[in-house]
KOLFI-946868 format. One line per 3 residues: their letters; for each residue x, y, z of N, C-alpha, C, O. Coordinates in Angstrom, 1 decimal. Layout:
BEGIN
A) X:Y:Z:X:Y:Z:X:Y:Z:X:Y:Z  ...
REM end
This chain:
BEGIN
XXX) 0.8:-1.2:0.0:0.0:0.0:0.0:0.9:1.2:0.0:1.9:1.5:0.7  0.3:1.9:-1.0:1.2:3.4:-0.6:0.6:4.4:0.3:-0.6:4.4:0.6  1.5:5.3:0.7:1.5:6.1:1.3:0.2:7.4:1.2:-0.3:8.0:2.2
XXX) 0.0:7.5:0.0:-0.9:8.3:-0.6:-2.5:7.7:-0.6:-3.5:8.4:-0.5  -2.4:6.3:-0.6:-3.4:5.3:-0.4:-4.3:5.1:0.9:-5.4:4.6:0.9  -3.4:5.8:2.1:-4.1:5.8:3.4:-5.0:7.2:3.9:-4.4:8.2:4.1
XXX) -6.1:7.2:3.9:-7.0:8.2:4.7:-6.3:9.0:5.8:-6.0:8.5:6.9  -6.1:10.6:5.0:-5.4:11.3:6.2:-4.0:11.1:6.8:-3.5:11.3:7.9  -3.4:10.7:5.6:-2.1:10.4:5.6:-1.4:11.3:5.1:-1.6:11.5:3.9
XXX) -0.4:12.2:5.9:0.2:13.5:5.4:1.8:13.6:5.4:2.3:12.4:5.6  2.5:14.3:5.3:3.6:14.3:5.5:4.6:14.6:6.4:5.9:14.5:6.3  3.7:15.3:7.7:4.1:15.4:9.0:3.7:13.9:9.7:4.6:13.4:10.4
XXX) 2.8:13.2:9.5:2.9:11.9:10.2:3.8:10.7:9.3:4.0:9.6:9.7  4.1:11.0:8.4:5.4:10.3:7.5:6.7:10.6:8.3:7.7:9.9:8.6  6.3:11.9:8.7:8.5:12.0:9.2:8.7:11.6:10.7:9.8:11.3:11.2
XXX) 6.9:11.6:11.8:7.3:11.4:12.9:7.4:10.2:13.1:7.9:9.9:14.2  7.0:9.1:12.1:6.5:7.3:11.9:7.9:7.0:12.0:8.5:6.3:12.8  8.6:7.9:10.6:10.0:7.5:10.4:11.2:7.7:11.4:12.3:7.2:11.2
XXX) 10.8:8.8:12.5:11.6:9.7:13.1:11.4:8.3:14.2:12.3:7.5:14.4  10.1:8.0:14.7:10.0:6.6:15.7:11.0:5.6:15.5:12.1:5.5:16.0  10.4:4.9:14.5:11.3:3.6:13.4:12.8:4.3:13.9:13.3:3.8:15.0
XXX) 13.5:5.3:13.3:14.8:5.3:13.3:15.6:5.1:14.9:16.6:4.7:15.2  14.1:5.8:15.9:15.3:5.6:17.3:14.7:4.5:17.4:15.6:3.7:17.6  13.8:3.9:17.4:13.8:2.4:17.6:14.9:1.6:17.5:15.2:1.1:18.6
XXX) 15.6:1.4:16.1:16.4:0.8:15.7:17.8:1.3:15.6:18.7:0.9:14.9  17.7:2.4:16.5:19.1:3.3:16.4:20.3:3.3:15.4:21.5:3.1:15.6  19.3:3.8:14.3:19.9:4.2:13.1:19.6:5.9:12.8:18.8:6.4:13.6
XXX) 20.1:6.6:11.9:20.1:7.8:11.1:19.4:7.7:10.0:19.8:6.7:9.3  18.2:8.5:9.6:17.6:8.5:8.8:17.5:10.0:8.1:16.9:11.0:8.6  18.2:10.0:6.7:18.4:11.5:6.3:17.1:11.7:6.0:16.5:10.7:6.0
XXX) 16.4:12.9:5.8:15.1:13.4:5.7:14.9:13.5:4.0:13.8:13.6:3.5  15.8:13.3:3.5:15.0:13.6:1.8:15.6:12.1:1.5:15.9:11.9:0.3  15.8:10.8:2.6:15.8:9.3:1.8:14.4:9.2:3.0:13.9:8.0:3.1
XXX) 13.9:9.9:3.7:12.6:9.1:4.7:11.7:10.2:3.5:10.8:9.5:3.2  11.6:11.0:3.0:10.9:11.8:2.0:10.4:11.1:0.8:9.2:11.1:0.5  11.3:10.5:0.2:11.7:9.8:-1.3:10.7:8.3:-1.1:10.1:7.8:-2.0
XXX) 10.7:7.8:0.3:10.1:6.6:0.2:8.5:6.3:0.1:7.7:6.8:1.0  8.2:5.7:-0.9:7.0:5.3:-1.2:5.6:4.4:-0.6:4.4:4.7:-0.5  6.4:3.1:-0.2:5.5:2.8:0.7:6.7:1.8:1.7:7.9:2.0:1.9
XXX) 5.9:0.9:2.3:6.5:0.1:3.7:7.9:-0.6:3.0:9.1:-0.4:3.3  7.3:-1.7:1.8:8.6:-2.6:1.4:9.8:-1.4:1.3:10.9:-1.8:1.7  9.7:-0.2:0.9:10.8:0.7:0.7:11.6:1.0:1.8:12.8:0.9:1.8
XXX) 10.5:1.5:3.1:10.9:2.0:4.0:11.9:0.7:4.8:13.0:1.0:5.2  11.4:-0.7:4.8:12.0:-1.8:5.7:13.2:-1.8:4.7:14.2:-2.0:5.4  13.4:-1.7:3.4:14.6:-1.9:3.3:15.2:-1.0:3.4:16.4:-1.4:3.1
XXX) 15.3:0.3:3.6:16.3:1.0:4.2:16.5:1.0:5.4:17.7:1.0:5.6  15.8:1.0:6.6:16.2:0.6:7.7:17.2:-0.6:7.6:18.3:-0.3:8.1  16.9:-2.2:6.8:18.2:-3.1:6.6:19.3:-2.4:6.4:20.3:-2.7:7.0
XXX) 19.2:-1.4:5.7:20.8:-1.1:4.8:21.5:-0.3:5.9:22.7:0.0:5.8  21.0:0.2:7.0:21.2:1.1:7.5:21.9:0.7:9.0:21.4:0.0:9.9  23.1:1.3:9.1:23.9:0.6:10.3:23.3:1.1:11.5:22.7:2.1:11.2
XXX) 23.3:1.0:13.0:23.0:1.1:14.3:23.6:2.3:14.8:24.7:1.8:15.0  23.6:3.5:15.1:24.8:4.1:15.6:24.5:3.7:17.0:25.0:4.5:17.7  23.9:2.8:17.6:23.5:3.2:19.7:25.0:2.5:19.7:25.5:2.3:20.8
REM end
């Protein structure tokens, strides 16, 4: 599903989902690669690629 696809889905609750996700998994997430992503399969694989800094 994309992003555009969910009722009331904007782009201030895209950056704070991703801003969650990133300390979750204490990684760095640049703002125009959490911007660029389309839907979930996109988003889970950058979190993979993406190393730990904790």
């Amino acid at each position: 599903m994309r992003t555009r696809e969910i009722p009331g889905w904007d782009s201030f609750r895209h950056l704070k989902i991703m801003a969650a996700v990133g300390r979750e998994f204490g990684i760095h997430l640049k703002s125009l690669e959490v911007m660029l992503l389309k839907d979930i399969g996109e988003a889970l694989s950058l979190v993979d690629r993406k190393p730990a800094t904790k």
